[in-house]
N, C-alpha and C positions, 0 to 999 in steps of 0.2 A: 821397840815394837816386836810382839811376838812372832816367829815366821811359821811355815807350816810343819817344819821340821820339829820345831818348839808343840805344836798341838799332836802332831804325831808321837812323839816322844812322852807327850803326859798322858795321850791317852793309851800308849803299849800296844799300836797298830804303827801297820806301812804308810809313808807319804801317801802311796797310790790310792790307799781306804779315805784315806782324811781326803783326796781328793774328790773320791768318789760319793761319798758322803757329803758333801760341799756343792757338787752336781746335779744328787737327789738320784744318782743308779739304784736299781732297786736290786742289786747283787750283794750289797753287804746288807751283815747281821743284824739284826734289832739291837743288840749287845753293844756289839761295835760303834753303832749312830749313837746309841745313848754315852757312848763315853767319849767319842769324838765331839759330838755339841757341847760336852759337858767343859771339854778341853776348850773348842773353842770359846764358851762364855766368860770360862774362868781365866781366860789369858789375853779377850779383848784381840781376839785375832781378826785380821780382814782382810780377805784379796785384794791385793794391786793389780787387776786386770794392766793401766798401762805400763808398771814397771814390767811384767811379766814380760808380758811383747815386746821390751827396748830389749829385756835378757836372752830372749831366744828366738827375739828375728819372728818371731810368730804372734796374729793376733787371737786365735783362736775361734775365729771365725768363716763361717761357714757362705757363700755366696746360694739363694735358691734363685734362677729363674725361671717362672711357670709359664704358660704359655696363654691360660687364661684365668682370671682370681675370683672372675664371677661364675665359671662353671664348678659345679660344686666336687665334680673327680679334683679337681687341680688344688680345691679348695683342703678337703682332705688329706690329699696331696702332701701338701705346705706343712699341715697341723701335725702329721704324724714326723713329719722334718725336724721342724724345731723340736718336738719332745725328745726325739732320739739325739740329737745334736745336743741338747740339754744336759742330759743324762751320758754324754761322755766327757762333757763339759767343753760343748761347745756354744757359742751363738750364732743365729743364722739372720742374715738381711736378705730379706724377699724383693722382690723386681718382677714385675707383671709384663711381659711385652705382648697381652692382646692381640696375639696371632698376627703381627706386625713387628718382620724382621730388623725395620730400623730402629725399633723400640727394644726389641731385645739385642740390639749393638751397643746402645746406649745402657742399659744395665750392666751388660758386661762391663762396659768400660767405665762406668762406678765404681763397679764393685772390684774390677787389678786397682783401680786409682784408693779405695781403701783398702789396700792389701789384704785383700782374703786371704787364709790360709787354702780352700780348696773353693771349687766351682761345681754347681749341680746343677744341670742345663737341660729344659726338654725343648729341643729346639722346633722354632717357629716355620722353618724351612730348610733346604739342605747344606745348611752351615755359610758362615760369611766369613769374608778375609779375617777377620778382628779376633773370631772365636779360633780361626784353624792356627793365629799365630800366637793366640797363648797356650796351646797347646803343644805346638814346636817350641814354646819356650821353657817349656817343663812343668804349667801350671795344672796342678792335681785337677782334674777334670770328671766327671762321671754323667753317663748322659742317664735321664729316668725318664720312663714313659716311649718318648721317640728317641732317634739315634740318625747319624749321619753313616748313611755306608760307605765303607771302604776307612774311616778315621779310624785309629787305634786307642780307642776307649771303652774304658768298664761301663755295658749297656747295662741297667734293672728295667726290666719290663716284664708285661703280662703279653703269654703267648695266647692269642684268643682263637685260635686255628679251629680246634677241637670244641669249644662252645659256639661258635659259627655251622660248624658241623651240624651240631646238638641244634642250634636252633631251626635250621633248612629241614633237620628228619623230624622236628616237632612238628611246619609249618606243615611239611607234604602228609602227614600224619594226620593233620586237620583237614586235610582235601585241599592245601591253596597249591595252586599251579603257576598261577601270575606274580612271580615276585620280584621287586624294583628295590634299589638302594638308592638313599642317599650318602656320597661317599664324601668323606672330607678331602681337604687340598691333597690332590697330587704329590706334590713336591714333600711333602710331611711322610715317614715312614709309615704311620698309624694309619693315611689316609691309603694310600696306595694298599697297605696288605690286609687290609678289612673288604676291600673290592676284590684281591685276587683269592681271598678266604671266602664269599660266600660264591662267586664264579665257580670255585672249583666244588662246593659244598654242593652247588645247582645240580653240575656235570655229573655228580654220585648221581642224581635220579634221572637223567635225562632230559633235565628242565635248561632251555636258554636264557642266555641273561642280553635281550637285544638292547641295543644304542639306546632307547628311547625308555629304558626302565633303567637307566643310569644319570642319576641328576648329581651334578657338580655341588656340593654344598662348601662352606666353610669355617664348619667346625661352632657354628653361630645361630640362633634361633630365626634370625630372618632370613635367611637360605633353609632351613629346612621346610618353612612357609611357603616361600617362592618356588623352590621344588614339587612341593606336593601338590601345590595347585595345577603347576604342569601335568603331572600325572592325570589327576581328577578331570584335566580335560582331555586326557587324549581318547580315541575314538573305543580304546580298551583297555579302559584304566589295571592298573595293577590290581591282585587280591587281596597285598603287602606290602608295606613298604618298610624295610630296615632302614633306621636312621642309624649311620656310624660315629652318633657320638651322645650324648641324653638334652642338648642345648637343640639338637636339629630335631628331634624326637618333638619337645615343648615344639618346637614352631610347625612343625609336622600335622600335631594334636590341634593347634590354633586354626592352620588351614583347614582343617576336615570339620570340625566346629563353625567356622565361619560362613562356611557352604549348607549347614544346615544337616547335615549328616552327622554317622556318628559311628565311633570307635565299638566293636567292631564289627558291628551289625552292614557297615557300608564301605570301610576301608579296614584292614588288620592294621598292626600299627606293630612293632619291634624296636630295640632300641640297642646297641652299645654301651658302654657306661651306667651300670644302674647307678641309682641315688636315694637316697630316704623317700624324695616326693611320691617319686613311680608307685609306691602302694598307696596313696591318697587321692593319684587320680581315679575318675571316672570313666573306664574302668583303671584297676590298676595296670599298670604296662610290664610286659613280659620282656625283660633286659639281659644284656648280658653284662657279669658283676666281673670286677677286678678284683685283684686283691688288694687295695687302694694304700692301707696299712702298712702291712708288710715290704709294699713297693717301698716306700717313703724310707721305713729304717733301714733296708738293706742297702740302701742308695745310699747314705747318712756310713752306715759302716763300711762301705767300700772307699768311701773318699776319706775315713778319719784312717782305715787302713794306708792307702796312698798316702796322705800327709803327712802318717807316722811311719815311712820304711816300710813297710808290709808289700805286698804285693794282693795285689785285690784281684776278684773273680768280677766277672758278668754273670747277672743274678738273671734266671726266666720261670717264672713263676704263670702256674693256670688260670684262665677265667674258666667263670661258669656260666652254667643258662640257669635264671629264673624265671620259672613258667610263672603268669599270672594269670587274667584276662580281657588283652586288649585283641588276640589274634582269633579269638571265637570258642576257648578254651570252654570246656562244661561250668558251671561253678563246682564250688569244695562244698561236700557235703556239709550242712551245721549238725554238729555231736549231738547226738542223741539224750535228750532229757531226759533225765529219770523219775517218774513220779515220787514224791516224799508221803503219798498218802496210802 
């Protein structure tokens, strides 16, 4: 049976090409692939994924656990994981723990019991016994998205400080003075520094953020509902309301809809998290975008770094603000036609 040494060899490149070529990286030559595939057809060559793993202690696989599989950030998320994981030649098994710590205990513990080679965890709250002791036991770990503070691990995330900013001098820009959040769980890194990012964004203009324009949500489209109707009844509703995450945003939209009102002629509406939808509502909604992408593979490289000896960085990466028109924004001019006659 041919080995990879045998394809390497016929086709007059390195193990690591024929590797990479075999993974589908998009780093080697046109050249190169066409005389690797050519090596491998003519020699009937074929991975042994499980001898590989008896040979070096390694399965090549990658553990993802998201936090939620139906919101579509996370969704994303995932897609751009496996690609980059693919393309170093790894695979990845996904684990959903639905903002539900004991769900994401039991993923963990799938995924040591099928020996991952590394772990990529956006944890569901502030870390549990199960995760902090494969961690003390040396297992490659990298947190995306959230992070547990004070653990010593490679975070990738989006710092959203500066588009929280961008979006507060957008609002006050538009005249709104009353603005309320819905904040995701406390205990979650993401939830906590998205409240203390638009607090201090307020304090730039002199605007308060009092107890009663802070609604608890989590992370879930039925909390961002149940929130917003609180607001719409108190005796002076908000002008605004920032959803901190694009799942509380949709249930936000459904409450203000449901009461017979409307975006943003009677509540402004802002969001965390954009997504494809947010231009197709009515209006479209004015979000603050991740780099959703770029998160995923530099997360995926930092842990095939650790796997393989390297020493890995913690990655922080910009959001932005996308104006649309859900907060009272003018429309966009339509381009001027040209007569043809």
């Amino acid at each position: 049976m041919a080995s990879i040494k045998d394809v390497a060899a016929s086709a007059g490149v390195s193990v690591a090409t024929v590797s990479r070529v075999l993974n589908g990286h998009p780093s080697v030559s046109a050249d190169a692939r066409e005389r690797v595939l050519a090596a491998v057809a003519a020699l009937g060559y074929r991975p042994n994924a499980v001898a590989r793993s008896l040979r070096t202690d390694q399965t090549h696989t990658l553990g993802l656990v998201i936090s939620d599989v139906l919101n579509p950030y996370f969704t994303e998320l995932a897609r751009s994981v496996e690609e980059e994981a693919r393309a170093l030649g790894y695979s990845v098994i996904i684990g959903n723990a639905d903002e539900r710590p004991e769900l994401q205990d039991h993923h963990v513990r799938n995924l040591l019991d099928r020996r991952i080679d590394g772990l990529l965890v956006s944890p569901t709250d502030g870390g549990s016994p199960l995760m902090l002791d494969a961690i003390r036991a040396g297992t490659p770990v990298v947190f995306v998205d959230r992070w547990i503070p004070g653990v010593d691990v490679p975070v990738v995330r989006a710092d959203g400080r500066a588009a929280v900013r961008d979006l507060v001098a957008h609002l006050y820009g538009l005249g709104h003075r009353r603005l309320a959040i819905i904040a995701g769980p406390a205990a979650t890194t993401t939830g906590s520094e998205r409240v203390e990012a638009f607090r201090a964004a307020l304090a730039e203009y002199g605007l308060p953020l009092p107890d009663a324009y802070i609604g608890q949500g989590d992370f879930q489209a039925e909390s961002g509902r149940r929130v917003t109707e609180g607001f719409l009844d108190l005796p002076e509703p908000p002008d605004v309301v920032f959803a901190a995450d694009n799942l509380m945003a949709l249930g936000a939209l459904d409450a203000v809809r449901a009461r017979g009102l409307r975006v943003p002629d009677d509540l402004a509406l802002a969001a965390f998290d954009d997504i494809p939808w947010f231009v197709h509502t009515d209006p479209p909604v004015t979000a603050i975008a991740q780099p959703t992408g770029e998160l995923g593979r530099a997360a995926v490289r930092a842990l095939v770094d650790r796997i393989e000896g390297r020493t890995p960085r913690s990655v922080t990466l910009p959001a932005r603000l996308v104006v649309r028109r859900s907060c009272g924004e003018p429309p966009t001019p339509s381009p001027v036609q040209r007569s043809t006659t």
